[in-house]
N, C-alpha and C positions, 0 to 999 in steps of 0.2 A: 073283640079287638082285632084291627089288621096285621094280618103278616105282612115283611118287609115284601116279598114275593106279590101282594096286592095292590103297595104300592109303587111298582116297578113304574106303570103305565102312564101315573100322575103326571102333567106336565108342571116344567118351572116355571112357576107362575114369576120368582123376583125376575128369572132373566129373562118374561117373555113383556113385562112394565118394564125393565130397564133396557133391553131392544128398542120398544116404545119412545120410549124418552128420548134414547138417545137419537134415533130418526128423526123427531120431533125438534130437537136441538140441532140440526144438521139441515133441516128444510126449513127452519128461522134464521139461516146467515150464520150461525158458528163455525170459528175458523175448522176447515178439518180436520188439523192436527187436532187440534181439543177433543173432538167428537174422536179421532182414534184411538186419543189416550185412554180416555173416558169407557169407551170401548172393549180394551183391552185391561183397564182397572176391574170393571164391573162385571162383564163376561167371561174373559177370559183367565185373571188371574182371582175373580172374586173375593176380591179385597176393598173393604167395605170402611176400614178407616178413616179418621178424619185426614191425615197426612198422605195417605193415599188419593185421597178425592183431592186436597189442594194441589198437590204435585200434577197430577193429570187436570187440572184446568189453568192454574198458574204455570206451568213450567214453559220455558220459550223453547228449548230444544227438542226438535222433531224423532216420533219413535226410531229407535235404532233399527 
């Protein structure tokens, strides 16, 4: 079995597909505030909610 210490090295695999994506969304014409909400839902604050994902692609006001 792994020690935690083994898997220090593993990369993030969700946040190296939702980097992905989101780039991918960003070089199809997505306004850029979406792609930074999006951004900052997924990467940064890793919140994965369904009220989280609508607010960052529905919301009209830009990040504070």
């Amino acid at each position: 079995m792994s020690t935690p210490s083994q898997l220090v090295n593993w990369p993030d695999v969700p946040a190296q597909v939702y980097g992905k994506f989101i780039e991918s969304l960003g070089a199809s014409g997505v306004p850029s505030e979406v792609v930074e909400r999006l951004r900052k839902t997924l990467l940064q604050d890793k919140n994965l909610t369904e009220v989280a994902l609508k607010e960052a692609i529905l919301a009209e006001s830009p990040l504070p």
